[in-house]
Phi, psi and omega in degrees: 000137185265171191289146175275147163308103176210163180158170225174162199282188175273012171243024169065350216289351181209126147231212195176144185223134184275109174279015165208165183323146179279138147238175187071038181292119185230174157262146136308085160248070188269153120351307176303302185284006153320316208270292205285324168319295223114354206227208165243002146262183132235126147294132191231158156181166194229169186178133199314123186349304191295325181263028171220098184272109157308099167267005176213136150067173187204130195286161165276161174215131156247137214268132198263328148241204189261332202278305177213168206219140172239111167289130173207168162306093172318316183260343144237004161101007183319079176334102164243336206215132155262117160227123189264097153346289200274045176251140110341346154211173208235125195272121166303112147344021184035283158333324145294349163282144163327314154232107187289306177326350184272351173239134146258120198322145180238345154202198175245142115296170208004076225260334174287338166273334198301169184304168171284311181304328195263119190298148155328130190248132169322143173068341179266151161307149192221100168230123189320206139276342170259015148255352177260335209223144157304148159333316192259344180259026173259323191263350156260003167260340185296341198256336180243031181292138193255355189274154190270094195351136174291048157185149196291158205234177157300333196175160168205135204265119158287146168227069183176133156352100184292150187312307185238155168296295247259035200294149149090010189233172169252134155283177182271025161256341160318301205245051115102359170247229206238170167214000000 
């Protein structure tokens, strides 16, 4: 019997369980998932929507376009779940598994974003954002993109659910009690 496929953010508050194999474990290095990161990548890989069960807690979501939504953890910020609304399945954050080591990326995607610094990974597909994505649907994630510009701005309208009600506070499990 193989291990079941589990994982979660890093404060346990969401967890998750994939019932079949993940496919496609690729890096990202789009700006969003830069963004959504944190990092200069994201690992990602998927499996149809309906086979990937929240078993603890329930993510928070931001939709980074009108197109997909990035599911994480309201208490501690975790990247867990990339989703394109019109797909049928839902990409898992690689890092968030229990054991991340079990998928190795077979490719980099949008690779015209990656850092200057962070090398080509032996053995993987080297594929552009226009392989992956149509003429109209770059243009439709370019026109309703939600994310904020790479530089400050005078003001900015949030438009998504803030990580915590408690902004500018520790939550109470930060300061030792239960939540």
């Amino acid at each position: 019997m193989t291990e079941p496929i589990t994982g979660g953010c890093q404060c346990g508050a969401v967890r998750y369980r994939a019932e079949t194999e993940l496919t496609n474990p690729h890096l990202c290095h789009c700006r969003m998932c830069q963004k959504a990161a944190g990092n200069y990548f994201m690992p990602l890989a998927g499996a149809p929507r309906e086979r990937i069960v929240v078993t603890r807690g329930e993510p928070g979501w931001f939709h980074s376009s009108d197109i997909v939504r990035r599911g994480f953890c309201r208490d501690c910020g975790t990247p867990l779940f990339f989703d394109p609304l019109d797909s049928d399945h839902l990409l898992i954050v690689l890092g968030s598994l229990d054991d991340p080591s079990r998928y190795r990326p077979v490719s980099e995607d949008s690779v015209e974003s990656r850092v200057p610094f962070v090398a080509e990974w032996v053995d993987t597909r080297q594929k552009t954002t226009e392989n992956d994505f149509t003429a109209e649907e770059m243009e439709r994630i370019r026109l309703s993109n939600h994310q904020h510009p790479d530089h400050d701005t005078e003001s900015w309208e949030v438009r998504a659910v803030p990580l915590s009600p408690l902004v500018g506070e520790m939550s109470r499990r930060d300061r030792g009690g239960s939540s």
